[in-house]
C-alpha positions, -999 to 999 in steps of 0.1 A, spaced: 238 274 -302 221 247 -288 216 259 -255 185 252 -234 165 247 -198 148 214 -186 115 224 -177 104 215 -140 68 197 -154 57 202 -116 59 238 -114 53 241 -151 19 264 -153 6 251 -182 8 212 -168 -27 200 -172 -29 213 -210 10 200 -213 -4 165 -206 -35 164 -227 -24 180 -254 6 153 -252 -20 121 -248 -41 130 -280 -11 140 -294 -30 170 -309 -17 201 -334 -34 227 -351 -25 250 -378 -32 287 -391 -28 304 -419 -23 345 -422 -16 369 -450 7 395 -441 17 427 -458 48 425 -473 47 457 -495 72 478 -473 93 443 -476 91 437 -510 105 473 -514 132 473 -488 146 441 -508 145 453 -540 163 486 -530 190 469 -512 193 440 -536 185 413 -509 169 379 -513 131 385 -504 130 347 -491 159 355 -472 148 382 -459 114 364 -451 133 335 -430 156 358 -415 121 377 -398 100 343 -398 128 328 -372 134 360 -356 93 362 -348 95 325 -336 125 333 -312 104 363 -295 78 336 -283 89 314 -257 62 289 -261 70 284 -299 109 272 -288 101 241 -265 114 210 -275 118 177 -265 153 162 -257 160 132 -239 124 129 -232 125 154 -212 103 191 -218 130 219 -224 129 251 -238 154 262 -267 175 295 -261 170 299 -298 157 286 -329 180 285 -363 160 282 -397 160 252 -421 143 260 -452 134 243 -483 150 252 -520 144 247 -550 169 229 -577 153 238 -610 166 214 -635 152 183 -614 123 206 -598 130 181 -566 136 212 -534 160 204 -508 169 214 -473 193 237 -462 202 256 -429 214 286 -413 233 291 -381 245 321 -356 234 348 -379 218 376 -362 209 400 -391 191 406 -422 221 413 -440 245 381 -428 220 362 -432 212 372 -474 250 366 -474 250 331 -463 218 318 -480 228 330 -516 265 313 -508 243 282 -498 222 281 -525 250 288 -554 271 257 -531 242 233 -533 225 243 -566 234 210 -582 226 190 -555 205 157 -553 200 149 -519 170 165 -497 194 172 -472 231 179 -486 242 197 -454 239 171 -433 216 164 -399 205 197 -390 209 209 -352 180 202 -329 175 236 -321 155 246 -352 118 259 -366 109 245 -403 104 272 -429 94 259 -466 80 280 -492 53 274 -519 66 306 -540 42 297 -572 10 299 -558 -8 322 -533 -32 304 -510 -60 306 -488 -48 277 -462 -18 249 -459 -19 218 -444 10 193 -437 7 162 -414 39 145 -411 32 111 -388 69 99 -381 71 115 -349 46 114 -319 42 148 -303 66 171 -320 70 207 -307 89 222 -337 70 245 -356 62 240 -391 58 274 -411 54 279 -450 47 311 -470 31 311 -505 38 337 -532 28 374 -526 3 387 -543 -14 420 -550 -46 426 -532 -56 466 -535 -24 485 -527 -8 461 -507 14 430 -517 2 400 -491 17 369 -489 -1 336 -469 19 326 -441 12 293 -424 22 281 -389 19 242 -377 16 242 -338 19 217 -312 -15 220 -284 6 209 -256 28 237 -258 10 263 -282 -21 281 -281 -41 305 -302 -28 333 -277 8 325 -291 1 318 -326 -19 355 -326 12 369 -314 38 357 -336 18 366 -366 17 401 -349 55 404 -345 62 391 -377 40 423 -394 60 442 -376 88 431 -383 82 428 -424 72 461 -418 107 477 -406 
């Protein structure tokens, strides 16, 4: 749904770092490996996509975090109900990826459903974006699932000061007896501190962890 509230900028508390942050236009990134052994397991028992699993938990995190779901609409501050997914796949006879999304699905399970349906609808595709203009309302989730690595980086330039978040995960890998898998988060200053990135990286091990 794209439901949201205009944020009052005079009452706003974070005001002075809100207009900063917006005049040097400044982001910053972070990049955590999180243990996905319980996850890995829980996927492979119930036969469910472990990316799907992973977006369903990445968005879920994201929603829990207030800061992570303002936006700009109408040039004007707001702050999303909710966030939906779009995420990157993979079409393996062109090895170009593509972008789907996902909309009003509020478990673990619905959401496997639809992204396998998704991804067996589009797997021929040849368009980055066969669904269509996304909603507004959404967080960016890619995946790198052939490497595992120590940092990320992206710096897309079209557009000046954008609030949507910007996560990609690598591929798991096996570091003593857990499985950990990089995780990468792309923040705007003006609305997103350390503080908030910290905490979504907390929720989402807990989270993998259920």
């Amino acid at each position: 749904m794209t439901i949201y509230r205009v944020i009052d900028l005079e009452s706003f508390p974070r005001r002075n770092y809100y207009d900063y942050f917006m005049a040097t236009d400044t982001t910053f990134e972070m990049t955590v490996k999180i243990d996905v052994t319980r996850a890995v397991k829980k996927c492979k028992d119930e036969s469910i996509s472990f990316y799907a699993y992973s977006i369903f938990n990445l968005t879920r995190s994201v929603n829990k975090i207030p800061n992570l779901r303002y936006a700009h609409v109408d040039k004007q501050l707001v702050e999303w109900q909710e966030l939906v997914p779009t995420f990157t796949t993979f079409n393996q006879e062109t090895t170009l990826f593509y972008s789907l999304w996902l909309e009003g699905l509020t478990d673990y399970k619905s959401v496997d459903r639809e992204y396998k349906k998704l991804i067996k609808d589009y797997a021929n595709t040849t368009d980055i974006a066969p669904m269509g203009d996304a909603p507004p309302n959404v967080v960016n989730i890619s995946s790198i699932p052939w490497m595992h690595f120590e940092h990320f980086s992206s710096h897309p330039g079209a557009i000046k000061n954008n609030l949507t978040p910007m996560i990609t995960s690598g591929k798991y890998e096996k570091v003593g007896s857990q499985l950990l898998m990089p995780v990468n988060i792309k923040v705007h200053h003006a609305t997103v501190d350390g503080y908030h990135v910290t905490l979504f990286f907390e929720i989402l091990q807990r989270e993998m962890n259920r």
